[in-house]
C-alpha positions as CSV (number, residue, x, y, z in Angstrom):
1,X,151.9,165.9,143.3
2,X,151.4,165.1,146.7
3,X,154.0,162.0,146.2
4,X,156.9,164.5,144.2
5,X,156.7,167.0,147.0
6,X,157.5,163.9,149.5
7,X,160.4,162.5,147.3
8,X,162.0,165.8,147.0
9,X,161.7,166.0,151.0
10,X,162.9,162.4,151.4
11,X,165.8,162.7,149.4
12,X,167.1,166.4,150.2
13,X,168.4,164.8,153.1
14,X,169.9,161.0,154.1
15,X,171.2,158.3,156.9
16,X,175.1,156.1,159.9
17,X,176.0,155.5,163.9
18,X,178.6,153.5,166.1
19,X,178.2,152.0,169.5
20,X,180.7,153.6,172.3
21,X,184.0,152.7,170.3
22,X,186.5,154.1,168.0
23,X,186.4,151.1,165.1
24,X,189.9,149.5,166.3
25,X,191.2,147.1,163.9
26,X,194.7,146.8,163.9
27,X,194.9,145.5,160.5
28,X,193.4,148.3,158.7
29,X,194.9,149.7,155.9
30,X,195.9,153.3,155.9
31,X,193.1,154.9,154.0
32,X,193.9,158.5,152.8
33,X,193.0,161.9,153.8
34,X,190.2,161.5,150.5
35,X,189.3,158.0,148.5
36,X,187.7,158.9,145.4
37,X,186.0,156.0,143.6
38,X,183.9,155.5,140.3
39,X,180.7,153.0,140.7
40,X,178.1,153.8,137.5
41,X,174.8,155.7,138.6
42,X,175.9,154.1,142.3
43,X,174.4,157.3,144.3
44,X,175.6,155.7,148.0
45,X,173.9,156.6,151.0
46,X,175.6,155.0,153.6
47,X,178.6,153.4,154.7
48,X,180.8,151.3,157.1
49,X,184.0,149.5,157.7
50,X,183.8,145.4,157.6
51,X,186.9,144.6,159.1
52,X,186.8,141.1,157.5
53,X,187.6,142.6,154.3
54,X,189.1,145.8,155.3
55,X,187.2,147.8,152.6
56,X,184.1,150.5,153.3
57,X,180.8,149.3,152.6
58,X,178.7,151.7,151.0
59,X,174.9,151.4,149.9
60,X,173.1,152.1,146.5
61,X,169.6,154.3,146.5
62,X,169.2,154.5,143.0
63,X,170.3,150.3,142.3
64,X,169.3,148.5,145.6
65,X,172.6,146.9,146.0
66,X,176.0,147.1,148.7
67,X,179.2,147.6,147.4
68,X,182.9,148.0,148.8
69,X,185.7,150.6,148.6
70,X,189.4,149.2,148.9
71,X,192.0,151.4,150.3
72,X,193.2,152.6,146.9
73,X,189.4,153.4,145.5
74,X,188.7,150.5,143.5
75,X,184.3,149.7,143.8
76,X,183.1,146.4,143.7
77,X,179.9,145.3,143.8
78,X,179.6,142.7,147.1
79,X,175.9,141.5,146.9
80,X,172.6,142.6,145.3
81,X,169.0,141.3,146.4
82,X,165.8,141.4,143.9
83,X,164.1,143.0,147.6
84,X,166.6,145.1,147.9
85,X,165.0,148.5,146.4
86,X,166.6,151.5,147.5
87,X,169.2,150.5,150.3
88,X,170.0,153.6,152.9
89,X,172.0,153.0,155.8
90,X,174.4,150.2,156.9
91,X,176.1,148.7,159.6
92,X,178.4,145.6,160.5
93,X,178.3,144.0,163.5
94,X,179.3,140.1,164.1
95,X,180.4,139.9,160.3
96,X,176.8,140.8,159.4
97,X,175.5,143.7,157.2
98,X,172.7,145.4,158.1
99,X,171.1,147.3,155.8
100,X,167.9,149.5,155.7
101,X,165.8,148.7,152.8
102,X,163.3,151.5,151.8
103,X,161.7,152.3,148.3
104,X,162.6,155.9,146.6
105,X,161.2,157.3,143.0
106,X,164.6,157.5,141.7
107,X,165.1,153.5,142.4
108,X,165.2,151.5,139.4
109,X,163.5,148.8,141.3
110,X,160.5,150.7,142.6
111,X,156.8,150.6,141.5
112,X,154.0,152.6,143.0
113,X,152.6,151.1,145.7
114,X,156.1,150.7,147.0
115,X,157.4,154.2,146.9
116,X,157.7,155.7,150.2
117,X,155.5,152.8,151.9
118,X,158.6,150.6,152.5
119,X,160.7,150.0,155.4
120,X,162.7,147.2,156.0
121,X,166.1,145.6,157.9
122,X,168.1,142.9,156.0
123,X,171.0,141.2,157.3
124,X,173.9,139.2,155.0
125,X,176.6,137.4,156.0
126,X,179.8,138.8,155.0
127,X,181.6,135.6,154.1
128,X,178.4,133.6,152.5
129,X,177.7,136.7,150.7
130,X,173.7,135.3,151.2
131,X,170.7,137.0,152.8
132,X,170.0,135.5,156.5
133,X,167.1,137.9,157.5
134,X,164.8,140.2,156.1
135,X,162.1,142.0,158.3
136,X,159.5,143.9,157.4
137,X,158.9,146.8,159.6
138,X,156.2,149.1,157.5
139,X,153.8,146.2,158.1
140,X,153.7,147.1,161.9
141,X,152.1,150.5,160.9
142,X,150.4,149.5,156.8
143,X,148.6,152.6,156.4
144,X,151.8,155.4,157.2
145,X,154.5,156.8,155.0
146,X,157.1,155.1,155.9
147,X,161.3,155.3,155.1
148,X,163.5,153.1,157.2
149,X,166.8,155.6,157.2
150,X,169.4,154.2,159.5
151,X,170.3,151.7,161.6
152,X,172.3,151.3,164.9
153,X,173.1,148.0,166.7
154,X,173.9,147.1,170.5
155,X,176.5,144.6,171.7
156,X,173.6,141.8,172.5
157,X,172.6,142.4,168.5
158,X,169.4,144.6,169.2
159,X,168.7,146.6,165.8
160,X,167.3,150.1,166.2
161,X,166.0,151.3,162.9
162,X,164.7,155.1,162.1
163,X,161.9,155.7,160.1
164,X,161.9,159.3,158.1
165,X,158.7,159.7,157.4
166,X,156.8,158.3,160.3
167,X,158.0,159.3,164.0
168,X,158.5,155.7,164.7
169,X,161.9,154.4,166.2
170,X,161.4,150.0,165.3
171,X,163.2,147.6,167.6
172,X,164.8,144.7,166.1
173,X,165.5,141.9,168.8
174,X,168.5,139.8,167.5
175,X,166.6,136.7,166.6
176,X,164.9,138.9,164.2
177,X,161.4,139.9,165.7
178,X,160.8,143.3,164.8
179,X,158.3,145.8,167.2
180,X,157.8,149.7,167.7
181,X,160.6,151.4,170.1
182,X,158.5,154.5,170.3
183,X,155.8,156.2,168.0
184,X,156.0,159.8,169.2
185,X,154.5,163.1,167.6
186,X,157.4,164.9,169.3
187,X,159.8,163.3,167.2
188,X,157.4,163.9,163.5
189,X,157.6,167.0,161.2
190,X,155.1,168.2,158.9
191,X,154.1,166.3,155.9
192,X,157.0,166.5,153.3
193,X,159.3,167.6,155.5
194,X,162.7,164.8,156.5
195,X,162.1,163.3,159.8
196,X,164.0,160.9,161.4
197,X,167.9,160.1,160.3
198,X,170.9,159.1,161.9
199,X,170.9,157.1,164.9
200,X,173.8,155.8,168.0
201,X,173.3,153.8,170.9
202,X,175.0,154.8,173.8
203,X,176.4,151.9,176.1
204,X,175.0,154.3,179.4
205,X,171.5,152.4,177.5
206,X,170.1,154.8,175.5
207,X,169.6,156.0,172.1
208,X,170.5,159.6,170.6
209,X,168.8,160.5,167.1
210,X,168.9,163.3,165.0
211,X,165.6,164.9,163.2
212,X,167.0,166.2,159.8
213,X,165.0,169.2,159.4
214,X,164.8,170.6,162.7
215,X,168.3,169.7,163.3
216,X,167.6,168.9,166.9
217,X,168.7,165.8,168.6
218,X,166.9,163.8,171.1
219,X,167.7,161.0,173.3
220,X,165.8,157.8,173.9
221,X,166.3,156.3,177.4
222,X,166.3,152.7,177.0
223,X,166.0,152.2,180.9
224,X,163.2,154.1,181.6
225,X,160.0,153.5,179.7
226,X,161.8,154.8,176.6
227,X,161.3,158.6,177.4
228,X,162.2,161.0,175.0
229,X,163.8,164.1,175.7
230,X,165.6,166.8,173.5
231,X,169.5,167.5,174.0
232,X,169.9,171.0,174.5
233,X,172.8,173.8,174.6
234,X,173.6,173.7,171.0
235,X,172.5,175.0,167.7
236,X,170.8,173.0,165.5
237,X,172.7,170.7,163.1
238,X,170.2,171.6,160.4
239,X,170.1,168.5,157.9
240,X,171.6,166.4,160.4
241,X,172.3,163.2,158.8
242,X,174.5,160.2,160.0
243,X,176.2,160.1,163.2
244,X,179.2,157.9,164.6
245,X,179.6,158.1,168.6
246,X,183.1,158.0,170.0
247,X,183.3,158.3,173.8
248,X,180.9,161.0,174.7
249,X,182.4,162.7,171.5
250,X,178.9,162.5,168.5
251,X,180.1,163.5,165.1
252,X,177.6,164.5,163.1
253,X,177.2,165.2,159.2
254,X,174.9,168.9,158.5
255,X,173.8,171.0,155.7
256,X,175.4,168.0,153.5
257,X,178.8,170.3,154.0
258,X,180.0,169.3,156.8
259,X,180.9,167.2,159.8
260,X,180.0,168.6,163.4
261,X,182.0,167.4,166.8
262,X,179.4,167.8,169.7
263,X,180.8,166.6,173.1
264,X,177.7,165.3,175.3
265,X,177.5,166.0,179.1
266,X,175.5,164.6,182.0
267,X,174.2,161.6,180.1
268,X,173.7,163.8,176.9
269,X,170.9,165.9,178.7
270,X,173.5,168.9,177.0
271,X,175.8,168.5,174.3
272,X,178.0,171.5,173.4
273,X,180.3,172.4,169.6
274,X,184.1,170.8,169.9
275,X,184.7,171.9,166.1
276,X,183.1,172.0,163.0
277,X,184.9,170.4,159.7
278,X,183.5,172.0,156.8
279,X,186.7,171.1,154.1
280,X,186.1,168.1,151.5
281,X,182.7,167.6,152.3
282,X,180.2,168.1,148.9
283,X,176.7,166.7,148.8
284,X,177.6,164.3,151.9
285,X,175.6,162.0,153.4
286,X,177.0,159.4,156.3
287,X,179.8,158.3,158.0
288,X,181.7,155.7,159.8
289,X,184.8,155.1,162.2
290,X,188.1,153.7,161.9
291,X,190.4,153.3,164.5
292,X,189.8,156.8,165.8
293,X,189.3,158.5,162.2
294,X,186.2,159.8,160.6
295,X,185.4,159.0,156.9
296,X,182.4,160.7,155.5
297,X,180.6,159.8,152.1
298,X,180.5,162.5,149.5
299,X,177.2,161.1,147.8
300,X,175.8,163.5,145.1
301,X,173.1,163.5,146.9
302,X,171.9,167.0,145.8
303,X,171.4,165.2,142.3
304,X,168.9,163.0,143.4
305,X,167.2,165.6,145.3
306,X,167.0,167.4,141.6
307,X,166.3,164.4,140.3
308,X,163.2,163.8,142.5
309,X,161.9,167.3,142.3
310,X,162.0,167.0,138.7
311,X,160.7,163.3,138.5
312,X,163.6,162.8,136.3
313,X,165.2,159.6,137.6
314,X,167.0,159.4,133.9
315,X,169.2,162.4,134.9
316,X,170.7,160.7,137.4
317,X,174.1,159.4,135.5
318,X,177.2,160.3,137.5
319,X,179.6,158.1,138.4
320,X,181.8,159.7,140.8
321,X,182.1,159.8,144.5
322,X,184.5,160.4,147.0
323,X,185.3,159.2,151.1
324,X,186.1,162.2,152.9
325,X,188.3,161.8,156.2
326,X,187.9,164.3,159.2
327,X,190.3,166.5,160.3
């Protein structure tokens, strides 16, 4: 019982974040206003843009595998891992995927003792198409719950990595060697609630992350002992899920509806409403930035959530999924 409760928590709720940038690639294609593509029982969480193939990158919790999206909505599966169990958020960075590993009922590739005790980072190189690094970051705390969510990566290759149901931020150091950022009760909820989600790093060296059921946001400074303290001057973004950063500009997708604009000021101590998109967006989860533009993932993600409550993993058959662009 104790376990259902946690997967309907777990997946009511998902994981995506950018560095201080806008995703220029000058040889992007023109993606549309909406991309709808068909992968079978695919159920994506997260998603990117690899400019080295100049397709979206999108993740798999029910299959444990990364796919791509071309500009007219063809799927292709890119690279799958027997490891991989239930793969959340992405990023790329140096022509790398990253992508958080964590084990969910729904997977097909779960057992037990995995189920909400795994937490891992993987990288793969784009062009090999082979696995380079896994780490293994629920071994630095055995005995918790763990879910890594989402991942967000510095210029010098520093991996940050959220974990939703343990109020643990993990650092991974480029070379691979994995440690805890911060294990903080301030940043937990109660048991079978959705901790932890989206992440960015800000270049001014420090962190902002999201809490999905709170909706509050909190920032990490990097440059002084790692203190924690909340942003305030908004209202909650309630389900908050993945996050890109552009400028001081934090876009952030809620209530799996909708994508909110929050504008930070001094240092993201405050962070105030610019606009709220809430067209196109149905059962969304992450998001990612092209030169400039937004493009959320419409994931089904309410089905798994039924899916999970019901411990019903056979229900989950649709096929259909769309890429949602802000306005």
């Amino acid at each position: 019982m104790k376990n259902s409760i946690m997967m309907t928590a777990v997946l009511g709720i998902l994981g995506l974040s950018a560095c201080k940038n806008n995703g220029t690639d000058v040889n992007a294609p023109a993606f549309a206003e909406r991309t709808s593509f068909t992968a079978s029982r695919l159920y994506p969480e997260g998603i990117a843009y690899a400019p080295s193939l100049n397709k979206f990158v999108v993740t798999s919790l029910t299959q444990g595998k990364v796919g791509t999206v071309d500009v007219n909505g063809t799927y292709t599966d890119l690279f799958s891992d027997p490891q991989l169990i239930s793969t959340q958020g992405v990023k790329v960075f140096n022509d790398r995927i990253y992508v958080c590993n964590a084990a969910q009922g729904i997977a097909d590739k779960t057992t037990t003792t995995a189920t909400m005790r795994t937490a891992g980072l993987f990288v793969y190189n784009i062009g090999t198409r082979q696995i380079e690094r896994r780490t293994d970051l629920a071994a630095l705390l055995p005995n918790a719950s763990h879910l890594a969510n989402d991942v967000a990566i510095d210029a010098q290759g520093v991996a940050y990595v959220t974990d939703s149901f343990s109020p643990v931020i993990y650092r991974v150091a480029a070379d691979g060697t994995p440690s805890i950022l911060v294990n903080n009760p301030v940043l937990g909820v109660p048991a079978g609630q959705f901790g932890l989600n989206g992440i960015v790093v800000h270049p001014g060296n420090y962190l902002i992350v999201v809490v999905a059921s709170t909706g509050k946001l909190y920032k990490i400074d990097l440059a002084n002992s790692n203190t924690i303290t909340e942003v305030t001057g908004f209202a909650p973004v309630t389900g908050g899920d993945g996050m890109v950063l552009i400028n001081d500009d934090l876009y952030v997708v809620n209530n799996r509806n909708q994508v909110t604009q929050l504008r930070g000021a001094s240092n993201w101590a405050t962070a105030s409403v610019v606009k709220t998109d809430a067209v196109g967006y149905d059962q969304a989860t992450t998001n990612t930035v092209i030169n400039g533009q937004i493009y959320t993932l419409n994931a089904r993600i309410g089905e798994v959530s039924a899916a999970a409550a019901a411990s019903n993993p056979a229900s989950l058959t649709s096929s259909a999924y769309s890429i949602q662009r802000f306005k």
